[in-house]
Every structure is written in structure tokens, then in C-alpha cells.
N, C-alpha and C positions, 0 to 999 in steps of 0.2 A: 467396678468398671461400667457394667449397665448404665446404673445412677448417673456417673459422670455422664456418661455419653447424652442421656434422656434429657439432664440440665443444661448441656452442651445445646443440645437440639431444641430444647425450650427458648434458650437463651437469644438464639438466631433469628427463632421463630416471632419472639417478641423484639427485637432489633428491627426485623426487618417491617411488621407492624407498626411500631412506631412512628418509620420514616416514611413510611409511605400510606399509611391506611387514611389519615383525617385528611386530607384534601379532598375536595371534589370538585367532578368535571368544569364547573359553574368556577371554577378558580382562575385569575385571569393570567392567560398565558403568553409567552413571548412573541418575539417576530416569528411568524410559519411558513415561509419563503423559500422550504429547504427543496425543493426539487425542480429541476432543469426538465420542461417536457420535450424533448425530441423525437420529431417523425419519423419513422424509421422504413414504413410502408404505407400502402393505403389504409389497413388496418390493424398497423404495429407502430404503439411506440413506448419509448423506453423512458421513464422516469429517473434522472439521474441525481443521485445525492452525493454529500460532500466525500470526500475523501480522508478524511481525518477520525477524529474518535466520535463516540456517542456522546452529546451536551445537549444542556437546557436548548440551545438554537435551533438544533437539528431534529431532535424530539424522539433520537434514537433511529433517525430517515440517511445513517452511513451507506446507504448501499445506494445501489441501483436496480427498480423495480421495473414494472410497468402493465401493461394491458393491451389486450387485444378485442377489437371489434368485430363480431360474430353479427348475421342477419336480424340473430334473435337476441343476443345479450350480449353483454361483456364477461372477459377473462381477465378476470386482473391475476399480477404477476409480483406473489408476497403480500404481506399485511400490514407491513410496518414495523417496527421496536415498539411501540407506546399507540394507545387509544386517539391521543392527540395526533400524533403521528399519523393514522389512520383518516382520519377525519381530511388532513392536507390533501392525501392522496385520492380521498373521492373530490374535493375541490378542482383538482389538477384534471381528472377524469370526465367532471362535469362542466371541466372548459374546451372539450372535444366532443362530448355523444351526450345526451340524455337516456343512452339505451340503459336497463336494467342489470344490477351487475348482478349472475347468476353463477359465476364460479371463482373464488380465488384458490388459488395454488401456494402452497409452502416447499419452496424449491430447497428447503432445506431446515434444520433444527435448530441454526443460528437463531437468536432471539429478533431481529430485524424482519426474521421473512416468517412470521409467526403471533407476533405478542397484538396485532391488532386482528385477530381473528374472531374475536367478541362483539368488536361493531360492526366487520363487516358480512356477521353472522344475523347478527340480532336487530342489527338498522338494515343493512343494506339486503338481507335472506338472500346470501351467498351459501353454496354450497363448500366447503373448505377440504379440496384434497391436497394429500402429501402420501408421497412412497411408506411404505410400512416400516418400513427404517428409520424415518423423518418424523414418525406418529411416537416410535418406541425414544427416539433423543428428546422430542417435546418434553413426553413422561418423566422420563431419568433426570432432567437438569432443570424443568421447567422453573422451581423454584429458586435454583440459585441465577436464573438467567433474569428473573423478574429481579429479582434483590440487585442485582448489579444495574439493571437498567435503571431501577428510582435514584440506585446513587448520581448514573452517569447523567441522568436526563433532570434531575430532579424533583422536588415533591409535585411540584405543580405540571410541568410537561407528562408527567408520567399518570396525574390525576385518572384514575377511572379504568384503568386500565385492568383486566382481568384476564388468567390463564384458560384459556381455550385451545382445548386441542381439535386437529382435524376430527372429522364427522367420517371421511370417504381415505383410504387405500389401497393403492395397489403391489404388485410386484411385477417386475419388468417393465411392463410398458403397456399405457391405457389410455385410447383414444377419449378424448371430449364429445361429444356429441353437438356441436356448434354449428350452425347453419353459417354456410358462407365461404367456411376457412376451417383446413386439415388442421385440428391441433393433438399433438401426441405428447406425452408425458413420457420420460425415458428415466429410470434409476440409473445412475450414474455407476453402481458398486462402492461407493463412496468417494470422500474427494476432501473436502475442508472439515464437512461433519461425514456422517456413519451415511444419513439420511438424505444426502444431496443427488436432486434430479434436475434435468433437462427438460424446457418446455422448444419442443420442436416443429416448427411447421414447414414439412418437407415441399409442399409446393415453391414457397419462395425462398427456401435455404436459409432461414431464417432460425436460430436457435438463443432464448435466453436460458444463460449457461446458469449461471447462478453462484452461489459460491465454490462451485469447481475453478472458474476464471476470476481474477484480478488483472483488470488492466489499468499499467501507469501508479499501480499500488499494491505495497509488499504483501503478500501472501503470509497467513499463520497455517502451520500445522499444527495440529494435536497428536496425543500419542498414536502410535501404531495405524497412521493413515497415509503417510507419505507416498506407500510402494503404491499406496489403493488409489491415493491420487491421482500418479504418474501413470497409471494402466485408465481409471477414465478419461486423460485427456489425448493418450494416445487413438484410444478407441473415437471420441471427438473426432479426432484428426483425420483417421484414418477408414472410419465408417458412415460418420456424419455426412462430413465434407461439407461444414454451411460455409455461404459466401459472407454473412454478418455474424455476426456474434455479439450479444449482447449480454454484457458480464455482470456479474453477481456485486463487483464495484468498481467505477471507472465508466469512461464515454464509449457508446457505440462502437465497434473496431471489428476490423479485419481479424481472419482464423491466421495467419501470421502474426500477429501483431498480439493478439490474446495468447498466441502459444508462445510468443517469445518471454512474457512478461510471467506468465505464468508454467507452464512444461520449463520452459528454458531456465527457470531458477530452481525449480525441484531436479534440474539432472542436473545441475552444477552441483547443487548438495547432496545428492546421492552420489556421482563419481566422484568427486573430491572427497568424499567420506570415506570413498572405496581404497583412493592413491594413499588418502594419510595413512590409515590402517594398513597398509602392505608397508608402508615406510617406516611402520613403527608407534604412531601414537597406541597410547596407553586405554584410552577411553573415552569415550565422548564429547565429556568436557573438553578436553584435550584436542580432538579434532575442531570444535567448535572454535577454540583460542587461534589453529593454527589457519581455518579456512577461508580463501581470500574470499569476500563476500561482493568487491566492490565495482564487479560487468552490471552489475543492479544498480548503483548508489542513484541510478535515476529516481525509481522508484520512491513514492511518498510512501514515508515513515520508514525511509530505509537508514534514520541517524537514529534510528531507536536501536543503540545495541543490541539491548537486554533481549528485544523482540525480536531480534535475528538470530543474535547468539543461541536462543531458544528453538529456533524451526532447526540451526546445524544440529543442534545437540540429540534432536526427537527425530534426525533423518539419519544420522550417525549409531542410534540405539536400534533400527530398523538394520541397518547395515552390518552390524557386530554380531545381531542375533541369525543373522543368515551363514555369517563366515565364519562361526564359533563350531 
């Protein structure tokens, strides 16, 4: 069983080699036009990417990042999915400020707010923090997260690209040292991943949420994070109190409008989860098949069954394990 396993692991190891290790940087790459710069404040604005999956176009830029302008440097917000990827976003940055970028943030262990921590460590001498929980998800999945990005971005978007974890964590909450502008760093307790924080700056009420929020676009759970979810956004809600929110994917919005798109679909699947199970379903599965999913059908990628029927089923396994 070893053996297999070791060949198993060999086997991967060289797959994933293959497809991604001979290209480099110097490889010529697609259109890089994936991010919408929007002003948000004097010295906030929000980088907005697409809405859809990770592709050779996008360069692994699905989310929504961005940066803040300090007296003395810049805060960027995420590092990208891919090295290329990275590179757009100091372009988008140095069509705003020439100031020095001195810190980026991994507002979480998703592969988008993390896989371009290499250039903007090693070109740009950024300092790269993330919550200690967002350092340990880097660890734990780094490799299968880089392997899915070459598939999703391909050999050449993805060229150059290398696993770099944060340098700098904290726990709880840890001021920036940034002339100009209060910027605070909040642990979420988790949300989308284990590792997902908030960057907050309490003077202008001004919070990029990170993948804790989806607005205008379906929300994934992972196992066993649902409830953990549903408790960081209430705490959002009801401790934060920002007037903007600036989400982890999706445009600029309102703390209504982020919590309807996101809290308001995680309590649909959790009480619906709740009703079936009193009324009788059997398990999971079965809650998933029965639960009306369709107060969202707004939401982009909400025709992907598979990917919904997946968040009732892991909101439903959360639910059973409580009422058992």
C-alpha cells in the first residue's frame, strides 16, 4: 500500500511537471485586460475581475482584489492566481501611484489571493502577510492548488509562476504600520477557506472582505466551514458595521447587498437543511435533491447544479452532525 501510494504521488508529481514546468516567463501571452480599476476612496480602490471561472484570459484574476494608498507605500489586496496575473495588477497600480508597494495581503488560501506572492516578493520587495490559518491552507493545498491553476490558466498564462508562502502572521487582528491611513487586518474565524481575513479601515468604514463575501456570484463551501461562515458574516454585520464592502468577487456594494448575496444564501441552506431533516429526509444527498435553491438563480454560475447541489449537501452534513 506504501508503494502504491509513493507511485501514486510520484505519478502526480511528474503530471503536474510536465504541464507546467518548460514554459517560461519570456512565453508570449494572451490579452491581460482582466481587471476593472474602480475608485473606491481617496486612497482605496478595488480591482475587479471576472466573474466566471479561471482561463488562459483571466490569468487565474476571478476575483476581486486591490490596493490602498499609504503616505509612504502601497497595500495591495491579494497577489493574484499566476505570476502573469501579478504582473497585470502592478500595471493597473502603476496607472494610479508610482508610490512603492511595501505590503501585500493574502486575505485568504484560495489560490487567486496568494500564487503571485513570488513577484510581488522578489520584484516588487513586498512584505506578504496572511492570518496564521491562511499561512497553514497555503501549506496544506499549495500543491494541488498550483496544479489546477496550469490546467485552468494554462502552460503559458501560468509561465513562472512559483509557490510562495507568506513571510509575516498574525492571530486576531494586526495593525499595518502605514502612514496616512488606519489599516487593520481582521481573522475572519474562517468563511470560504480555514484562513480568510478582513482588511479594514475603520476610519472610512471601508472593509475588503475577501472571500468571506460574494457579490452577484455563487458562493462555494468546503467541508465543515458553513456554520464558520455564517458566524463571520454575522459578526461583519453586526460588529464591523462598514458602509462599503468590497468583496472577495463581484463589484464594489453595499453591507445589504453583500449580505444578501452572501449570509442570505448560506441561511437559506442551513434552515432549509434544518426543515427537510424534521420532515424526514434521509441524508444529505437527499436534502440537496429536495432544496429549493432558486431566491439566488440571479447569481452567476448559479446553472451549475453540480456546484450548488454540492454547497446544500456540505451545509446539510453540518446540520445532521448537530441534530444526531
Amino acid at each position: 500500500m506504501r508503494r502504491k501510494a509513493f507511485l501514486n504521488g510520484a505519478l502526480a508529481v511528474l503530471v503536474f511537471l510536465m504541464g507546467c514546468a518548460h514554459p517560461t516567463p519570456s512565453t508570449p501571452l494572451p490579452d491581460t485586460g482582466t481587471f476593472k480599476t474602480v475608485k473606491v476612496h481617496e486612497r482605496v480602490y478595488a480591482l475587479v475581475g471576472e466573474l466566471g471561472q479561471r482561463s488562459p484570459s483571466n490569468l487565474g484574476n476571478n476575483m476581486t482584489a486591490g490596493f490602498i494608498i499609504g503616505d509612504d507605500g502601497v497595500v495591495v489586496i491579494d497577489t493574484s492566481g499566476s505570476r502573469a496575473g501579478a504582473e497585470v495588477m502592478v500595471k493597473a497600480i502603476r496607472a494610479v501611484t508610482d508610490k512603492p508597494i511595501r505590503w501585500a495581503v493574502n486575505t485568504g488560501g484560495q489560490d487567486h489571493r496568494w500564487l503571485g506572492n513570488d513577484y510581488f516578493r522578489s520584484v516588487q520587495g513586498a512584505r506578504i502577510i496572511a492570518a496564521e490559518e491562511g499561512l497553514k491552507d497555503q501549506r496544506a493545498r499549495g500543491f494541488q492548488q498550483m496544479e489546477m491553476a496550469c490546467r485552468n490558466i494554462g502552460e503559458a498564462g501560468f509561465a513562472g509562476t512559483k509557490e510562495v508562502h507568506a513571510d509575516t502572521t498574525f492571530k486576531g487582528r494586526h495593525r499595518l504600520d502605514v502612514k496616512g491611513v488606519q489599516v487593520e487586518l481582521i481573522y475572519t474565524g474562517g468563511a470560504h477557506t480555514g484562513g480568510d481575513l478582513w482588511v479594514w479601515l475603520p476610519a472610512e468604514r471601508i472593509v475588503f472582505a475577501g472571500d468571506s463575501v460574494f457579490a452577484e456570484r455563487l458562493l462555494g463551501i468546503q467541508p465543515g466551514l458553513g456554520f464558520q461562515w455564517i458566524a463571520a458574516l454575522e459578526r461583519l454585520r453586526d460588529e464591523l458595521k462598514p458602509v462599503t464592502v468590497i468583496p472577495g468577487h463581484g463589484n464594489v456594494t453595499t453591507l445589504d447587498k453583500a449580505l444578501k448575496d452572501s449570509l442570505g444564501y448560506l441561511l437559506m441552506l442551513r434552515d432549509g437543511s434544518r426543515k427537510l431533516i424534521v420532515d424526514g429526509a434521509f441524508d444529505p444527498v437527499e436534502v440537496a435533491e429536495k432544496l429549493d435553491q432558486s431566491a439566488f438563480s440571479y447569481l452567476a454560475n448559479f446553472d451549475d447544479k453540480r456546484f450548488r447541489g454540492q454547497n446544500a449537501v456540505r451545509m446539510a452534513e453540518e446540520v445532521f452532525a448537530l441534530q444526531r
